[in-house]
C-alpha positions, -999 to 999 in steps of 0.1 A, spaced: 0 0 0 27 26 8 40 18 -27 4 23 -41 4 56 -22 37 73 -37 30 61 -73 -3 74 -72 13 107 -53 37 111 -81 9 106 -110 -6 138 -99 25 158 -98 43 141 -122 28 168 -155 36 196 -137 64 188 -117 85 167 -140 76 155 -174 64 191 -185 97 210 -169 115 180 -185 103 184 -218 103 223 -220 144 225 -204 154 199 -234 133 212 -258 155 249 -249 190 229 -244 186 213 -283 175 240 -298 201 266 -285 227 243 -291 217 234 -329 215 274 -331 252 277 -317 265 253 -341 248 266 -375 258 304 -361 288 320 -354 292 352 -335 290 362 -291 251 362 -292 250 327 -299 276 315 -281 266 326 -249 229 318 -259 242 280 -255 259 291 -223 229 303 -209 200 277 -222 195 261 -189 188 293 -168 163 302 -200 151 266 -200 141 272 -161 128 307 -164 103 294 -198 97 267 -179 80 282 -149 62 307 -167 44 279 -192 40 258 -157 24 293 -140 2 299 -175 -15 261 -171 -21 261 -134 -34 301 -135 -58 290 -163 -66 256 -142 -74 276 -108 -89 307 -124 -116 288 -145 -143 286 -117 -160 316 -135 -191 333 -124 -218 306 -136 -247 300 -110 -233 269 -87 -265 256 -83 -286 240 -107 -323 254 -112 -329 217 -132 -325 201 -106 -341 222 -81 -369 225 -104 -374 185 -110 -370 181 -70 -403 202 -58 -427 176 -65 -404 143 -61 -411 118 -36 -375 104 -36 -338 107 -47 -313 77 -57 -280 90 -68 -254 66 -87 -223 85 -88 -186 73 -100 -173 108 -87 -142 103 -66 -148 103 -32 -126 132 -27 -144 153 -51 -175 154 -31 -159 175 -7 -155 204 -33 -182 232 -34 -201 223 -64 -206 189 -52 -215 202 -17 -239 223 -33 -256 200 -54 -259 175 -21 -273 205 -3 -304 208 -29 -315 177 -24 -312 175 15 -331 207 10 -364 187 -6 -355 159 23 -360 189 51 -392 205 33 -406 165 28 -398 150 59 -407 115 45 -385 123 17 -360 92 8 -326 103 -3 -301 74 -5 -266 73 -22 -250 45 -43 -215 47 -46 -197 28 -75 -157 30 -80 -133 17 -107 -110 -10 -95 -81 16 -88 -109 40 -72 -121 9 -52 -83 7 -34 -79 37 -33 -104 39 -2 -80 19 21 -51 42 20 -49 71 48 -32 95 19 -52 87 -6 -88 85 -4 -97 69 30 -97 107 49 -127 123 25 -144 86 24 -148 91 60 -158 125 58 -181 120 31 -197 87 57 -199 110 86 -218 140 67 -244 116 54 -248 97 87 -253 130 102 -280 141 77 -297 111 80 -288 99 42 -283 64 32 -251 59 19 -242 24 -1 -218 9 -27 -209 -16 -49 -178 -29 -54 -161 -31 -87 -165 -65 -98 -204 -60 -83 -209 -36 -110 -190 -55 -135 -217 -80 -132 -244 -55 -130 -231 -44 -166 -231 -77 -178 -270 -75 -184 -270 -44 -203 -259 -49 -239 -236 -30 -256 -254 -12 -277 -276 -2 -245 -242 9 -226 -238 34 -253 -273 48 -253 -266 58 -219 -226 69 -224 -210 38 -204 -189 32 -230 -177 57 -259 -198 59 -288 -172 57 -307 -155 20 -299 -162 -6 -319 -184 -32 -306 -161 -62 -315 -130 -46 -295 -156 -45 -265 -166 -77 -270 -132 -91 -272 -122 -68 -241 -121 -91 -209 -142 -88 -186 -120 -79 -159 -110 -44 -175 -142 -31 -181 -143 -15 -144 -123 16 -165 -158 26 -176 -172 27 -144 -162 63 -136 -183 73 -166 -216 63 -149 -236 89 -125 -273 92 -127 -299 109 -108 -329 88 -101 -360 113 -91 -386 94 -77 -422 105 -79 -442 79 -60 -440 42 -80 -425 66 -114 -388 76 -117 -376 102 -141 -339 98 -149 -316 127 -149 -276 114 -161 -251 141 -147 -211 148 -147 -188 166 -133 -168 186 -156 -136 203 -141 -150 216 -106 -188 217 -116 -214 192 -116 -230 192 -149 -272 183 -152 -283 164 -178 -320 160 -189 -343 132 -209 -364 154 -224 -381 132 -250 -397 97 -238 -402 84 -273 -367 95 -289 -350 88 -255 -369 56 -253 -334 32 -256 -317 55 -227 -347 52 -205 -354 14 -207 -314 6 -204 -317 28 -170 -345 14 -159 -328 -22 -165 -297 -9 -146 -312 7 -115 -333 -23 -111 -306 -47 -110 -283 -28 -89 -316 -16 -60 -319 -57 -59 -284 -55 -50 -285 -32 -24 -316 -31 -6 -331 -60 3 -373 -56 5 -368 -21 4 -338 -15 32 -304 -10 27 -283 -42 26 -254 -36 55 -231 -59 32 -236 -28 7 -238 -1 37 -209 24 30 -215 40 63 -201 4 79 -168 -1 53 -145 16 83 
């Protein structure tokens, strides 16, 4: 695990803090020293001498540009999402099935979006609002590592404890299975896999490294009494994206593959209508 936990430490710093100064101070050091060799004269010469303090100057300020963009694109959209809001004033009950990393919830656009719904749940008293959480395989181990995910795992099990939430998960291969009755073609519809890849390379995948797609799956499930209304949303950057099914008759693929897929999973985790404690997040520490 501590081996896990510095390899996926370094993936995250690795752009910024190695292969991108890397690439940029080489990049300098070639050039200047073709140009020093094809020209003759002081300027070039002491171009070459001074290519690695250039190298480490261009360097910082393309670093600076990326992370500047990266931390300044939060913008001055509304955070909160009047679709969803909107959709919630009548519902009966929430089911969310959500791939987001754990420690993304803890960011404000997720904490927002969490706070809408326990909003209806506070106006509705007999509201139900559960969670389902679903990981990819490297997600999945993610959550027994103090550094890496375990802290906002816990945080995320003690906020929904708190507000009275019902928080459960499937594990990878769970899923895996779950997506095993859903055919291809179905998995598109609803943007599991890419719409792009071939069938016959899916097919021909095994079966084991199909928990890759897993992060690409988060779907609100509304609930008005016995009727659910299906509401597919990502997060994009550092907001949490909405999506809609507008059309039952066009949409009529999507909406039959997710009723398919949120019956098969709810007979995973609840059992006649309560939450299964093998599948209780709330009880994985």
């Amino acid at each position: 695990m501590f081996l896990r936990t510095i390899r996926k430490i370094f993936q995250r710093h690795a752009m910024y803090d190695l292969i991108f100064p890397l690439v940029v101070g080489l990049g300098i050091e070639f050039g200047t020293h073709r140009l020093a060799e094809t020209h003759e004269g002081i300027f070039w010469t002491s171009l070459s001498l001074v290519a690695p303090l250039l190298g480490i100057v261009l360097t910082y300020l393309a670093v600076m540009f990326f992370v500047f963009r990266s931390e300044t694109q939060i913008g001055l959209r509304r955070i909160t999402s009047t679709k969803l809001e909107a959709t919630l004033k009548e519902a009966t009950g929430y089911l969310g099935v959500a791939a987001i990393d754990v420690r993304e919830w803890s960011e404000p656009s997720p904490q927002v979006f969490l706070a809408t719904i326990l909003k209806r749940k506070i106006e509705k008293p007999d509201f139900v609002y559960n969670r389902i959480l679903v990981f990819s395989k490297s997600g999945f181990k993610d959550l027994d590592s103090q550094y890496l995910n375990a802290y906002f795992a816990k945080a995320l099990i003690e906020q929904h404890k708190a507000l009275d939430i019902g928080l459960a998960y499937l594990r990878p291969e769970e899923l895996t299975e779950v997506m095993t009755q859903i055919t291809i073609e179905e998995a598109k519809a609803i943007g599991y896999y890419p719409s792009w890849m071939p069938d016959l390379l899916l097919k021909a995948t095994p079966l084991s490294w199909h928990n890759i797609w897993h992060r690409r799956l988060a779907l609100s499930v509304v609930q008005y009494g016995n009727n659910d209304r299906f509401m597919p949303f990502s997060k994009n950057g550092i907001n949490i994206d909405i999506g809609e099914i507008k059309d039952k008759t066009t949409d009529a693929a999507r909406i039959n593959t997710y009723q398919k897929l949120v019956a098969e999973i709810r007979s995973r985790v609840f059992k006649q209508g309560v939450l299964d404690p093998d599948h209780d997040f709330t009880k994985y520490y």
